[in-house]
Backbone as numpy.savetxt, mean C-alpha at the origin, in Angstrom:
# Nx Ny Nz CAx CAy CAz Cx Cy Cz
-43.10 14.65 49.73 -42.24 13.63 49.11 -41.42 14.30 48.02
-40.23 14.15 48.13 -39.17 14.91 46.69 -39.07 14.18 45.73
-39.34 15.18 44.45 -39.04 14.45 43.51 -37.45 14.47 42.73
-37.21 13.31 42.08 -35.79 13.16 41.95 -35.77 14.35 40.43
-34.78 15.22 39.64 -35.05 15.45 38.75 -34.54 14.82 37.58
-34.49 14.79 36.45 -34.04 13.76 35.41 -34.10 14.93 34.46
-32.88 14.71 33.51 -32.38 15.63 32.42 -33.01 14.58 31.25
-33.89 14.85 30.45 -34.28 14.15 29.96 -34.59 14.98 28.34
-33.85 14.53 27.20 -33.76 15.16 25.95 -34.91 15.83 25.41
-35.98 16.86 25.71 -36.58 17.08 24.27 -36.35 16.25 23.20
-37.91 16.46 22.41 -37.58 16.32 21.08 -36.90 17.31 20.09
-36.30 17.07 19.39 -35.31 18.43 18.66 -33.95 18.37 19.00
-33.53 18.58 20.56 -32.36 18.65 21.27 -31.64 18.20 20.68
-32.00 16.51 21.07 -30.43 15.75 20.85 -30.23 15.89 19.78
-28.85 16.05 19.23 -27.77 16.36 18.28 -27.66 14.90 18.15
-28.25 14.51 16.67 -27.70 12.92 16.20 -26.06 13.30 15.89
-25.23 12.02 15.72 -23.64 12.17 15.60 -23.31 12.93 14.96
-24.20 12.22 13.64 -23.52 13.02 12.22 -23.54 14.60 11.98
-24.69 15.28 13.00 -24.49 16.63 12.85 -23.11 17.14 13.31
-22.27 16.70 14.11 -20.62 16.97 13.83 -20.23 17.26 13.00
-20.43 16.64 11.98 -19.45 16.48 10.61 -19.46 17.74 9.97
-18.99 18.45 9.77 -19.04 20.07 8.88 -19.35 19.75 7.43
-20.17 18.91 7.06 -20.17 18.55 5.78 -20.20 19.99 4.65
-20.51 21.19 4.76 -20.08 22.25 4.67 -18.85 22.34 4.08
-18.34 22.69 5.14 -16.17 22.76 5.32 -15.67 21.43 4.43
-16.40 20.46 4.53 -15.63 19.11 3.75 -15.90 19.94 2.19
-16.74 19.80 1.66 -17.18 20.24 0.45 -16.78 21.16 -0.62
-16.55 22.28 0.62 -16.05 23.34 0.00 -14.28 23.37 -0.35
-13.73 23.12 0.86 -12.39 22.37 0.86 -11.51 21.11 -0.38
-12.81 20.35 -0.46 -12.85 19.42 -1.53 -12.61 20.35 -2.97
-13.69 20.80 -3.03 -13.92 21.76 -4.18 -12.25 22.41 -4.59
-11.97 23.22 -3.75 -10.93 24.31 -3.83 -9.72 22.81 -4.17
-9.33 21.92 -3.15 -8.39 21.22 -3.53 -8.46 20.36 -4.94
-9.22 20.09 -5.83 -9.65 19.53 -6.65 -9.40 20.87 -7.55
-9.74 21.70 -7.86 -9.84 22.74 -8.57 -8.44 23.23 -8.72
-7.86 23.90 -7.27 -6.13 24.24 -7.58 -5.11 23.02 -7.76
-5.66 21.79 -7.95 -4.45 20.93 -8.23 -5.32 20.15 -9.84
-6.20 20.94 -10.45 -6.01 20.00 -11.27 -5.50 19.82 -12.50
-4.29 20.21 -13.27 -3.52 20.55 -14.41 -2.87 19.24 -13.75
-2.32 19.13 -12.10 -1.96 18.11 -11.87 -2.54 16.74 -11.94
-3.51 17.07 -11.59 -4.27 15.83 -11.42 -4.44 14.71 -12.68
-4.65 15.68 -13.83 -4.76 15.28 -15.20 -3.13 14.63 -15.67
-2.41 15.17 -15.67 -1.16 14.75 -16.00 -0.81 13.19 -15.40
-1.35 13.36 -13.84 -1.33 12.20 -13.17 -2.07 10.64 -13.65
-3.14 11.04 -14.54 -4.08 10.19 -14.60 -3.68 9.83 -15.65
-3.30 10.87 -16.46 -2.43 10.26 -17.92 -1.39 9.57 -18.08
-0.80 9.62 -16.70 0.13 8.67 -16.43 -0.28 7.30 -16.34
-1.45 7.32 -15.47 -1.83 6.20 -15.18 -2.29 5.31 -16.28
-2.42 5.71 -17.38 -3.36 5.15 -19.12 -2.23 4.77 -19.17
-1.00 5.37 -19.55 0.10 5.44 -20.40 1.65 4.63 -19.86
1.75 4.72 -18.44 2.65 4.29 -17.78 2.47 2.55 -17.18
2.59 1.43 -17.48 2.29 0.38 -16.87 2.76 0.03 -15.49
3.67 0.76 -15.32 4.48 0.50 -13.77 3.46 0.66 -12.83
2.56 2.18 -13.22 1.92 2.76 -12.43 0.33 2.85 -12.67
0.03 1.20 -13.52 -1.18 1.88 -13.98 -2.19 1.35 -12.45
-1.61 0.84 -11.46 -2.35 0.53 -10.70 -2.96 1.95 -9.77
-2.30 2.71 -10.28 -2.98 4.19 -9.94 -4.50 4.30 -9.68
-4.72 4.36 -10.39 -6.24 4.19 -10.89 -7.57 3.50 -9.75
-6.70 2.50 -9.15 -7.32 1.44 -7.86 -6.85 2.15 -6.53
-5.98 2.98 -6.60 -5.74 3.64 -4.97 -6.39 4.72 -4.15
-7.08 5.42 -5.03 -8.15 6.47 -4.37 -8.97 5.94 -4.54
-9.75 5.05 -4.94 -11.00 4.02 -4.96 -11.01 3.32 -4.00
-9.82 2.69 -3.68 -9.92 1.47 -2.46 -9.77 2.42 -1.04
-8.86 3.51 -1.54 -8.81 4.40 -0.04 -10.07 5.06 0.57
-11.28 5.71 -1.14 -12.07 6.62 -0.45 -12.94 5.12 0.28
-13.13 3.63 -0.72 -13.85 2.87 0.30 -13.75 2.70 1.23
-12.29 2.11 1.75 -11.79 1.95 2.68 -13.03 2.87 4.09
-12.80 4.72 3.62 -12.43 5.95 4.63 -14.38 5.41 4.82
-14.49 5.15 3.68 -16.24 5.39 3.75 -17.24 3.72 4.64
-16.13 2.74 4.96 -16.22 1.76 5.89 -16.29 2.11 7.33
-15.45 3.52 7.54 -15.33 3.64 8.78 -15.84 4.92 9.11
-16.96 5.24 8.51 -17.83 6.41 8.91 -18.83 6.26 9.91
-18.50 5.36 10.38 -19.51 5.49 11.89 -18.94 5.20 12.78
-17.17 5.42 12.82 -16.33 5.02 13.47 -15.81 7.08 13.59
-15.62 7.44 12.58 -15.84 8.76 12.30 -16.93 9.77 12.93
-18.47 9.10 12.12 -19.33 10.32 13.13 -18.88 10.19 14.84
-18.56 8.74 15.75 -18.71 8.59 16.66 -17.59 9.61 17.31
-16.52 10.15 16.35 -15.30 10.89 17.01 -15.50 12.05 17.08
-14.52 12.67 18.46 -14.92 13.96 18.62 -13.88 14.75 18.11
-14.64 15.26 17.27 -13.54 16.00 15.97 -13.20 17.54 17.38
-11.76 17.70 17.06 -11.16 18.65 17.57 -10.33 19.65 16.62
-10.97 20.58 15.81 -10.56 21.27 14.58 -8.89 21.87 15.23
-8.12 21.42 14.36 -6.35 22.10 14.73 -6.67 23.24 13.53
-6.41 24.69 13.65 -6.43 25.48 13.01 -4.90 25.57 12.44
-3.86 24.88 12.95 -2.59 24.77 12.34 -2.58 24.18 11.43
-3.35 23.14 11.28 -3.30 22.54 9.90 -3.39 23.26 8.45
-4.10 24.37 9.10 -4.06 25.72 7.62 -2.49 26.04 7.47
-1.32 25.78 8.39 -0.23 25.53 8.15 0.41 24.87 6.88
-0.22 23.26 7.05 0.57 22.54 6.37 -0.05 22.73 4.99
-1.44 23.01 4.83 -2.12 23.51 3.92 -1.27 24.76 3.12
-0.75 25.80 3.31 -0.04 26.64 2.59 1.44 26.26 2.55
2.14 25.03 3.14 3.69 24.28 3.06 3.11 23.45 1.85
1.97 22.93 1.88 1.85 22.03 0.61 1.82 22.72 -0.88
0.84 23.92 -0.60 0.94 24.75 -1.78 1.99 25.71 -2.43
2.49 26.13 -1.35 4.41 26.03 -1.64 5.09 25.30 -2.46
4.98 24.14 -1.93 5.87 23.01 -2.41 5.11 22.90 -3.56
4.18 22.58 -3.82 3.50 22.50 -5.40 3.86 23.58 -6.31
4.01 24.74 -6.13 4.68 26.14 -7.10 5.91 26.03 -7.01
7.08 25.49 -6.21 8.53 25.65 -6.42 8.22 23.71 -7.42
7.56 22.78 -7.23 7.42 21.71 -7.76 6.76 22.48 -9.60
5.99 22.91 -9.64 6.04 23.82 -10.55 7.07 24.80 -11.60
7.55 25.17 -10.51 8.71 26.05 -11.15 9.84 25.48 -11.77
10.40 24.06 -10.76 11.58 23.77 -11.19 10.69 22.14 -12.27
9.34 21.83 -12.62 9.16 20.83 -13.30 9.26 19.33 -12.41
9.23 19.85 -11.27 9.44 18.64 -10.75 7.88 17.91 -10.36
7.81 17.18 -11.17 6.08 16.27 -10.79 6.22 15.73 -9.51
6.90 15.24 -8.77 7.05 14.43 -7.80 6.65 15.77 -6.11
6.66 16.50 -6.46 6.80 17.23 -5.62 5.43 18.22 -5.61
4.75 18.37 -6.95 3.60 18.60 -7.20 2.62 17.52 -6.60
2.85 16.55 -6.76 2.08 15.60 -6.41 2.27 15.05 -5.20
2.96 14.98 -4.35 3.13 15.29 -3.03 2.51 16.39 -1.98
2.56 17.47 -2.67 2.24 18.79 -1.72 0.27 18.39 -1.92
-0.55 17.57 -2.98 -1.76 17.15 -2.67 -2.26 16.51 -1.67
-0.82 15.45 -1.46 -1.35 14.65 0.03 -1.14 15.70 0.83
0.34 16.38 1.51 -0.13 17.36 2.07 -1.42 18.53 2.58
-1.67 18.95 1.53 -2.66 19.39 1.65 -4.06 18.79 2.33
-4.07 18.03 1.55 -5.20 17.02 1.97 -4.99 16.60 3.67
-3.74 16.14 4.29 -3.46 15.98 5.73 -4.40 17.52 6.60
-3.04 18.56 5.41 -3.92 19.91 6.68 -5.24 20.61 6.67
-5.93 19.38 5.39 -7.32 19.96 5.36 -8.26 19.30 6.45
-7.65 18.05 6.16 -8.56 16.99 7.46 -8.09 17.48 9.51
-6.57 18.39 9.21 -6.63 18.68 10.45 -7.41 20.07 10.69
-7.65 20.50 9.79 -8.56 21.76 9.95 -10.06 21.58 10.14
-10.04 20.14 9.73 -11.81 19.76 10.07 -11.89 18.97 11.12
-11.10 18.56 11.68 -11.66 17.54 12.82 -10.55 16.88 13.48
-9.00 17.61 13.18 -7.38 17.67 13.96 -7.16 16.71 14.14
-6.63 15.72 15.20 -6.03 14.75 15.04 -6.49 13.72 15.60
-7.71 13.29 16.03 -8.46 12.63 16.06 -8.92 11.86 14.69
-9.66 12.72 13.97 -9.91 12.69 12.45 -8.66 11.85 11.57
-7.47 12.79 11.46 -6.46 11.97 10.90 -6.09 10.42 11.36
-6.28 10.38 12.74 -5.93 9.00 13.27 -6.70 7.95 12.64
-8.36 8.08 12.61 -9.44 7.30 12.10 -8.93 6.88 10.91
-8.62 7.81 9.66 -8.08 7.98 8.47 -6.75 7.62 7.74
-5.82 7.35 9.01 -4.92 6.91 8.55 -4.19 5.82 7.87
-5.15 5.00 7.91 -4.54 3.65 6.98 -5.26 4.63 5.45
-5.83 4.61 5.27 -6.50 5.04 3.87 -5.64 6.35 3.01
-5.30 7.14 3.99 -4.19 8.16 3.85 -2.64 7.73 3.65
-2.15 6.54 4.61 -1.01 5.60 4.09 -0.94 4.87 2.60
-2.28 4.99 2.04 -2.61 3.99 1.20 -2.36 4.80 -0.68
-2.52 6.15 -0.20 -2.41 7.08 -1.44 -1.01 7.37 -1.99
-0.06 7.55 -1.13 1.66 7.55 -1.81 1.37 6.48 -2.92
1.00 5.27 -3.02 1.06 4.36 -3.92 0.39 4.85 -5.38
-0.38 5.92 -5.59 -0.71 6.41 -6.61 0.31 7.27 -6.96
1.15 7.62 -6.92 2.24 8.40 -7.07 3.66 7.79 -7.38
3.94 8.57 -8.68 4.94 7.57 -9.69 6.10 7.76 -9.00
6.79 6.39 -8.45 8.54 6.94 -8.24 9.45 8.00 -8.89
9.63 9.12 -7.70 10.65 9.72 -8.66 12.16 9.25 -10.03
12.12 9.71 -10.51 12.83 9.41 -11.81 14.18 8.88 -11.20
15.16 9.58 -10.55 16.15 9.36 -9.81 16.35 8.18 -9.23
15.34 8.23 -8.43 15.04 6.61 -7.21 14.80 5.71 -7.93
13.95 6.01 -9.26 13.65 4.58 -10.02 14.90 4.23 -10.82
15.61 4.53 -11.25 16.64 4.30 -11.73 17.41 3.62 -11.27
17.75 4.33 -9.78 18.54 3.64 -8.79 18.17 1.98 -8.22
16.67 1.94 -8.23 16.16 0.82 -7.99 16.09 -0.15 -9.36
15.95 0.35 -10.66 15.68 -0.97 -11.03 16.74 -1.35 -11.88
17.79 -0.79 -12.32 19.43 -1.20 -12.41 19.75 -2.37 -11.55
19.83 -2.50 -10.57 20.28 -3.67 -9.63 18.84 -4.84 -9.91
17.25 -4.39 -9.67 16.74 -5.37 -9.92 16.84 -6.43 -11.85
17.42 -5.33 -12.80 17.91 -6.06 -13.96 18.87 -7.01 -13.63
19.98 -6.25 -13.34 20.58 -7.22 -12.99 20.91 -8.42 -12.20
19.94 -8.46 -10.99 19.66 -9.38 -10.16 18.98 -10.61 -10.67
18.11 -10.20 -11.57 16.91 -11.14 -12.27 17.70 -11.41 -13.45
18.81 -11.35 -14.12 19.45 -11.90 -15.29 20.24 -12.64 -14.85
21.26 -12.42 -13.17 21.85 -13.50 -12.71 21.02 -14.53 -12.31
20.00 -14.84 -12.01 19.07 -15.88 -11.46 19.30 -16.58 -12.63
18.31 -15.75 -13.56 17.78 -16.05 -14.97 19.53 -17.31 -15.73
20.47 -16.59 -15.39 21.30 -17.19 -15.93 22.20 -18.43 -15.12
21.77 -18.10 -13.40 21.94 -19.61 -13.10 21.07 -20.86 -13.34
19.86 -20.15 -13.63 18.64 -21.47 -13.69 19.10 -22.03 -14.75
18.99 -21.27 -15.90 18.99 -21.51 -17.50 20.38 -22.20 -17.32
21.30 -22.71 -17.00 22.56 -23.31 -17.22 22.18 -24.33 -16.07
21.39 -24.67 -15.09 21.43 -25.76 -14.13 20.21 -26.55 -14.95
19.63 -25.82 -16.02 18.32 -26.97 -16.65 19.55 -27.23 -17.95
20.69 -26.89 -18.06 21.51 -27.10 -19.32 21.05 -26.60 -20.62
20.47 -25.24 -20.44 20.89 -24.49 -21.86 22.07 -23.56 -21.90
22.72 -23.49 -22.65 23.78 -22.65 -22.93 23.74 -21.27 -23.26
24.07 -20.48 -22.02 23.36 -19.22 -21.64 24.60 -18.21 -21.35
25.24 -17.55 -21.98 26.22 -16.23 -21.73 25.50 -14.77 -21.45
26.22 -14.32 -19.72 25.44 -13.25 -19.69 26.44 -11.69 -19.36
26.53 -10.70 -19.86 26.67 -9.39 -20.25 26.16 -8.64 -19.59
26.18 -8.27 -18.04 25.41 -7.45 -17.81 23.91 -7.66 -17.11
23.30 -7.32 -17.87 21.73 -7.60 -17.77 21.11 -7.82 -19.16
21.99 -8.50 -20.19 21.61 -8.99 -21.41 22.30 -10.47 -21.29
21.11 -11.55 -21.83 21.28 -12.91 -21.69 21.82 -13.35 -23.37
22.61 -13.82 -23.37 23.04 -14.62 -24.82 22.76 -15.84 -24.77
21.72 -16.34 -25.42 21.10 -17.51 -25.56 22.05 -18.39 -26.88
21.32 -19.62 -27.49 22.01 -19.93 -28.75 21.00 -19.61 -29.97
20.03 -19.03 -29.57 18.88 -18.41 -30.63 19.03 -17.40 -30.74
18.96 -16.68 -30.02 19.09 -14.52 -29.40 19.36 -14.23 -28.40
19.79 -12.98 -28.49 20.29 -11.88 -27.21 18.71 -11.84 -26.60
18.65 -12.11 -25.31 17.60 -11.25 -24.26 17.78 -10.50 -23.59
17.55 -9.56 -23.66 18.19 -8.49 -22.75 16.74 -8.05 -21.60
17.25 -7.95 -20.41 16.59 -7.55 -19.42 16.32 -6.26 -19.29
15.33 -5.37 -19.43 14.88 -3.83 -19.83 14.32 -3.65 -18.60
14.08 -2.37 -18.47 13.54 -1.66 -16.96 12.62 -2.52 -17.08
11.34 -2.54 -18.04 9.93 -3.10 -17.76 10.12 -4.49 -17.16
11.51 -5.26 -17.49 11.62 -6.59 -16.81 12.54 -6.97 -15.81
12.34 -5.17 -15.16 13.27 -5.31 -13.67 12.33 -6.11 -12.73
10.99 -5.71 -12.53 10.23 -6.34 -11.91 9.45 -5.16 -10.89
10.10 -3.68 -11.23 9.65 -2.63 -10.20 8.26 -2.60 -10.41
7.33 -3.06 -11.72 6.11 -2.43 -11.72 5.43 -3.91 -10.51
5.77 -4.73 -10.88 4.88 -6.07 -9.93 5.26 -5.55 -8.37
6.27 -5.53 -8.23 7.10 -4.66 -6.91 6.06 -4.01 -6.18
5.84 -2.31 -6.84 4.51 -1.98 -6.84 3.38 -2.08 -6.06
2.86 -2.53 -7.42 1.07 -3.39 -7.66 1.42 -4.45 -6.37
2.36 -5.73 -6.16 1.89 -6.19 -5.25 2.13 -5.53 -3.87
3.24 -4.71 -3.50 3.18 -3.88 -2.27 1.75 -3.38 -1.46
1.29 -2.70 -2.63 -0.28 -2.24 -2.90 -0.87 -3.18 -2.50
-1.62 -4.23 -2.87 -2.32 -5.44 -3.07 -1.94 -6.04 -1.48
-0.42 -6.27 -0.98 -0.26 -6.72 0.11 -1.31 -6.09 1.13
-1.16 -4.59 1.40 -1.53 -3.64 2.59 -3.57 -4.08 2.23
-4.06 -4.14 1.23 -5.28 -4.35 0.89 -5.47 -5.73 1.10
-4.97 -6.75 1.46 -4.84 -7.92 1.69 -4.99 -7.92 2.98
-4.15 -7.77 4.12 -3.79 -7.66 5.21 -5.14 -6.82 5.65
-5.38 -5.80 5.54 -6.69 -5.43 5.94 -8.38 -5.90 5.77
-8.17 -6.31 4.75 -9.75 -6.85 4.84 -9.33 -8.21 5.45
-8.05 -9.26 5.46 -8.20 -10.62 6.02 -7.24 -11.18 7.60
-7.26 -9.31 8.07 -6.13 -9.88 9.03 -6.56 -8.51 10.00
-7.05 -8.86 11.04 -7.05 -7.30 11.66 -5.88 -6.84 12.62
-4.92 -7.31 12.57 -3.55 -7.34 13.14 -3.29 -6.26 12.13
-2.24 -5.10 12.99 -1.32 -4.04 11.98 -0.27 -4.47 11.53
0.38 -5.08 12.62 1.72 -5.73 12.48 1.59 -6.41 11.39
0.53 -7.49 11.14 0.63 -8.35 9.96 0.52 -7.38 8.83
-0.12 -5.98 8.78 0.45 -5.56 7.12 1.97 -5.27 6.98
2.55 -4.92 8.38 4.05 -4.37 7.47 4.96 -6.06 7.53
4.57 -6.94 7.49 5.70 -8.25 7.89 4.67 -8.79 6.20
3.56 -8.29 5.89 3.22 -9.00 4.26 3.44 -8.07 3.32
3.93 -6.70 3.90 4.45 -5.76 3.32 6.13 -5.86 2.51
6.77 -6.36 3.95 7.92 -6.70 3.88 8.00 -8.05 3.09
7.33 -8.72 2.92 7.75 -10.16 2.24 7.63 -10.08 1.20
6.22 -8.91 0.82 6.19 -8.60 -1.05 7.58 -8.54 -1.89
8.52 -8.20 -1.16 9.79 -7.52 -1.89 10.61 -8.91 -2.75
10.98 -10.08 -1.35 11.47 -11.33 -1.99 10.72 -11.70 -3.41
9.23 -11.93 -2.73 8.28 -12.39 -3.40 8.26 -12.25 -5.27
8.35 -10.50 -4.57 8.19 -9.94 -6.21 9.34 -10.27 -7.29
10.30 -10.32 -6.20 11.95 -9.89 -7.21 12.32 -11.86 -7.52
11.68 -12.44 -6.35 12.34 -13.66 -7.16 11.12 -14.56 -8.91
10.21 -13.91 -8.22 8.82 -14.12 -9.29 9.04 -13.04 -10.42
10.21 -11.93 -10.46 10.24 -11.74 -11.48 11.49 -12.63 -12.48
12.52 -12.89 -11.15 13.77 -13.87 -11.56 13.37 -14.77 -12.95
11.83 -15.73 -12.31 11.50 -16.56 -12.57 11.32 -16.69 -13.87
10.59 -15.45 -13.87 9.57 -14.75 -15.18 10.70 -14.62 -16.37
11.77 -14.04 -16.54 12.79 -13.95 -17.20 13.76 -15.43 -16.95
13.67 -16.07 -16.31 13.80 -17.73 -16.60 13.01 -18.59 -17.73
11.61 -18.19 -17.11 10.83 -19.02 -18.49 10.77 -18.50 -19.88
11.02 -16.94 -19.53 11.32 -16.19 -20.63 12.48 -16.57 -21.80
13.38 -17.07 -21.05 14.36 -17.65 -21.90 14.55 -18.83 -22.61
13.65 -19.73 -21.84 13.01 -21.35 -22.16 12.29 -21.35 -23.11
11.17 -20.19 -23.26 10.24 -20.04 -24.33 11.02 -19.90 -25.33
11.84 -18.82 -25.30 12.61 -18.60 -26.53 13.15 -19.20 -27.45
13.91 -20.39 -26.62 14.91 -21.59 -27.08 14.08 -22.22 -27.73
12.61 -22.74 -27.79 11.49 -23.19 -27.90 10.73 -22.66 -29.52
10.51 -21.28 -29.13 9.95 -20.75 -30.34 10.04 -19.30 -29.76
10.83 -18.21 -30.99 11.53 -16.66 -30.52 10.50 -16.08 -30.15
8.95 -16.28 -30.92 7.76 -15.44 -31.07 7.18 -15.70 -29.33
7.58 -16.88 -28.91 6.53 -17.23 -27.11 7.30 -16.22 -26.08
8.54 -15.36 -26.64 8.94 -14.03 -25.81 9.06 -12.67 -26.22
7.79 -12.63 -26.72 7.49 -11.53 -27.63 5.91 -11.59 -27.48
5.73 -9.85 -27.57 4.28 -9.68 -27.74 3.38 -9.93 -26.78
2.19 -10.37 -27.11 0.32 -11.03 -26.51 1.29 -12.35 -25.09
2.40 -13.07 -26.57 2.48 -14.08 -25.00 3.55 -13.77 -23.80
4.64 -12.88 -24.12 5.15 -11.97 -23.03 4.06 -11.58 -22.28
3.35 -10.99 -22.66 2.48 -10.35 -21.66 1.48 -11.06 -20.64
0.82 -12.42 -21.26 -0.02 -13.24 -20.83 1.23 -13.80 -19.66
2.43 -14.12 -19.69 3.51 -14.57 -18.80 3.26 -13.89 -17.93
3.55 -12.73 -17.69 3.77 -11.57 -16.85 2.50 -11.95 -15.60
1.44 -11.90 -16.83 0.06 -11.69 -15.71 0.04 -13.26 -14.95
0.60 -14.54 -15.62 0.50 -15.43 -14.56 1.52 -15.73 -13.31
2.50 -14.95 -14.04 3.51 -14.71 -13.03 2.96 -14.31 -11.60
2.76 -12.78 -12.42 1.48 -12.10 -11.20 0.80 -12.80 -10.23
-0.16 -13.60 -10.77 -0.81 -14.60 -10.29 -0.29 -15.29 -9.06
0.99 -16.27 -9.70 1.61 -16.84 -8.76 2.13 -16.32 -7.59
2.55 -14.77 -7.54 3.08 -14.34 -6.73 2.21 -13.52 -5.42
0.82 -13.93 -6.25 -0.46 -12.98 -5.16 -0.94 -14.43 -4.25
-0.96 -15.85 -5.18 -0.63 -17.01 -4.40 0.19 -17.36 -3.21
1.48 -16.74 -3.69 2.52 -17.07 -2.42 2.78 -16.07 -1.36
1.62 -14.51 -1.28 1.50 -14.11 -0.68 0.73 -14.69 0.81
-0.61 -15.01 -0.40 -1.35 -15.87 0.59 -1.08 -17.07 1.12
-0.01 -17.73 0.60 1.10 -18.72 1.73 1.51 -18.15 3.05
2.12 -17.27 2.29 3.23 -16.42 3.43 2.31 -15.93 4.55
1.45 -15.36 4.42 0.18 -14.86 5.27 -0.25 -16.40 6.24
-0.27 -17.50 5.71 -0.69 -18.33 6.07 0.21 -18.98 7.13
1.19 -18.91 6.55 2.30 -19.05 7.20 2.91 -18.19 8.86
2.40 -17.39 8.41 2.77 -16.36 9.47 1.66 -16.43 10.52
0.68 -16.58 10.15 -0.80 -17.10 11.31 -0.19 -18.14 11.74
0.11 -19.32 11.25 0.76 -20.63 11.97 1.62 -19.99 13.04
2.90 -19.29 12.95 4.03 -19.37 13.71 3.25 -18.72 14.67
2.08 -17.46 14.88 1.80 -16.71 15.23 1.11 -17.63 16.62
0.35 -18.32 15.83 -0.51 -18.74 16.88 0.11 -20.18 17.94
0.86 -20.72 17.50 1.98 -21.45 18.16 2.51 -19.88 19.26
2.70 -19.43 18.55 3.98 -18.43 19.83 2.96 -18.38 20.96
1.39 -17.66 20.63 0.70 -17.13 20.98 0.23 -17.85 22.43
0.09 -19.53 21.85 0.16 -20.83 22.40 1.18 -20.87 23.89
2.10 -20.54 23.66 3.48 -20.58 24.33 3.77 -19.31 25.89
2.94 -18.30 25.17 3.39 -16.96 25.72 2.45 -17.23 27.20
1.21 -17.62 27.16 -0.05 -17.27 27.97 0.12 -18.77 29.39
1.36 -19.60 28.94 1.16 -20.68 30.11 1.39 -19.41 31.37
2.74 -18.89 31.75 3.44 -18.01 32.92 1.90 -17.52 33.32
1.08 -16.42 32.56 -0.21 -16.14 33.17 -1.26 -16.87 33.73
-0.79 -18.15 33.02 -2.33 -18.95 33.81 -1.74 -19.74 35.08
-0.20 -19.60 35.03 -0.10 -20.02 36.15 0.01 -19.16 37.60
-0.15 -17.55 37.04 -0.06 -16.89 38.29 -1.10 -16.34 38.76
-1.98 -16.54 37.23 -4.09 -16.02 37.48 -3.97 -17.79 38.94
-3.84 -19.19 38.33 -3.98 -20.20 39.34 -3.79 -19.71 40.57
-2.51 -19.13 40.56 -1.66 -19.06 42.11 -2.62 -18.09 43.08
-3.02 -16.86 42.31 -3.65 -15.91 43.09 -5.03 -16.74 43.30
-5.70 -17.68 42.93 -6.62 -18.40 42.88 -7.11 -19.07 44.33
-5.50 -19.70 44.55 -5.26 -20.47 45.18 -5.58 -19.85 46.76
-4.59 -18.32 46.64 -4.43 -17.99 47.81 -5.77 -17.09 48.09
-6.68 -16.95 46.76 -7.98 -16.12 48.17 -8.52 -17.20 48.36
-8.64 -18.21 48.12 -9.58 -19.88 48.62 -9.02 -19.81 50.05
-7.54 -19.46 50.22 -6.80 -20.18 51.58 -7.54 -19.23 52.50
-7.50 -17.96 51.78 -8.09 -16.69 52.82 -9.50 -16.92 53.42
-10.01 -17.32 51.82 -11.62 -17.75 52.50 -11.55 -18.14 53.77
-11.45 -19.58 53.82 -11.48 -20.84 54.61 -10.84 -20.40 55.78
């Protein structure tokens, strides 16, 4: 009588997942990138104390390493395929960080880290690895201060956008409001609209906040870049707003746009506008699932039809 044979694991053999992982190579890699970028790193973080636009810094490698560390058994399960080219982008990044160096340019220093960081993860486990990783890796540009140039360019037009609002509202509630620019002439004081009350830092923080939104309450991709895209109205007319009431307060008492209560404004502003995200989100599930409603009749009527005709075949 033959017996059948069966491959059957020893004890010892099987390789649990996680022995994949080069935790080794991660470590050491870590080490070295942490070590040659950190004059940068520090500068960066001091930004983050000191700069309000950008203090949401601080929350983006936290929510990313959680994020990466949610999907580690999504990770051990992959079959890491080490790209040795990635030691490529690894010495293009460190490039770019010494000419970012040379000519003072932070933006470019701090760039060539994500870099790096890309051709370290393709050197450990190529593009498999990066794929797993990639929302969390999308998620880090946001720690990184707009270049000086671009911000300029951007929040010039948002001043002035938010002082014309500011100055149609304020004349349709009938205060008497002359505007200059991106400075409001009230009948108490000049308000003038300043970068900090372009609205780029809420801009930002909620952009950020959107993509972290969309992921823990929506497992659709599409839905982060369409709550991505809506942050922008959102932000710029909620800052309109903000420099509306700003001007109401004033007329009111000079001290309620100034100081502790400027600032307490700002943050309910905020508020409101992380509210009408979660409208908009809400909103967008509605239309979604109506369409969704709409799309699937044509299929059930041709799953029926084929239905129809193996019954006829049966019989």
């Amino acid at each position: 009588m033959a017996s059948t044979a069966q491959n059957v694991p020893q004890a010892g053999e099987a390789a649990t997942p996680g022995s994949r992982i080069p935790w080794v190579y991660i470590l050491w890699f870590a080490t070295l990138l942490i070590v040659c970028y950190f004059p940068m790193l520090t500068k960066l973080v001091n930004q983050w104390m000191t700069d309000e636009d950008v203090g949401h810094g601080f929350f983006v490698p936290a929510v990313a390493a959680y994020i990466a560390w949610q999907r580690k058994d999504e990770i051990l399960q992959t079959k890491l395929e080490p790209a040795w080219w990635g030691a490529l982008i690894v010495l293009l990044g460190a490039a770019q960080g010494y000419l970012g160096m040379l000519g003072a340019e932070l933006f470019l220093q701090r760039t060539a880290l994500l870099e790096s960081l890309v051709g370290i993860l393709l050197m450990i486990g190529g593009m498999p690895l990066v794929r797993v990783l990639l929302f969390p890796l999308c998620l880090l540009p946001f720690m990184i201060p707009i270049p000086t140039v671009i911000y300029n360019r951007i929040t010039f037009p948002l001043q002035l956008f938010a002082s014309q609002v500011a100055e149609t509202a304020l004349t349709l509630l009938g205060r008497p409001v002359l505007r200059d620019g991106n400075v409001l002439e009230l009948a108490s004081q000049k308000l003038s609209v300043v970068e900090a009350c372009s609205g780029i830092r809420s801009l930002l923080s909620l952009s950020f906040l959107s993509l972290i939104y969309a992921y823990f309450f929506d497992s659709r991709v599409w839905m982060r870049w369409a709550l991505l895209i809506g942050t922008i109205p959102i932000a710029v007319f909620a800052n309109a707003g903000r420099v509306t009431i700003t001007g109401i307060l004033s007329e009111i008492d000079v001290e309620l746009a100034r100081g502790v209560f400027h600032s307490v404004e700002g943050w309910v502003i905020f508020a409101i506008a992380l509210v009408l995200l979660v409208i908009l989100h809400r909103i967008i599930v509605l239309i979604a699932k109506r369409f969704e409603k709409r799309v699937p009749e044509p299929a059930v009527a041709a799953e029926d039809a084929e239905t129809v005709k193996a019954g006829d075949v049966n019989d």
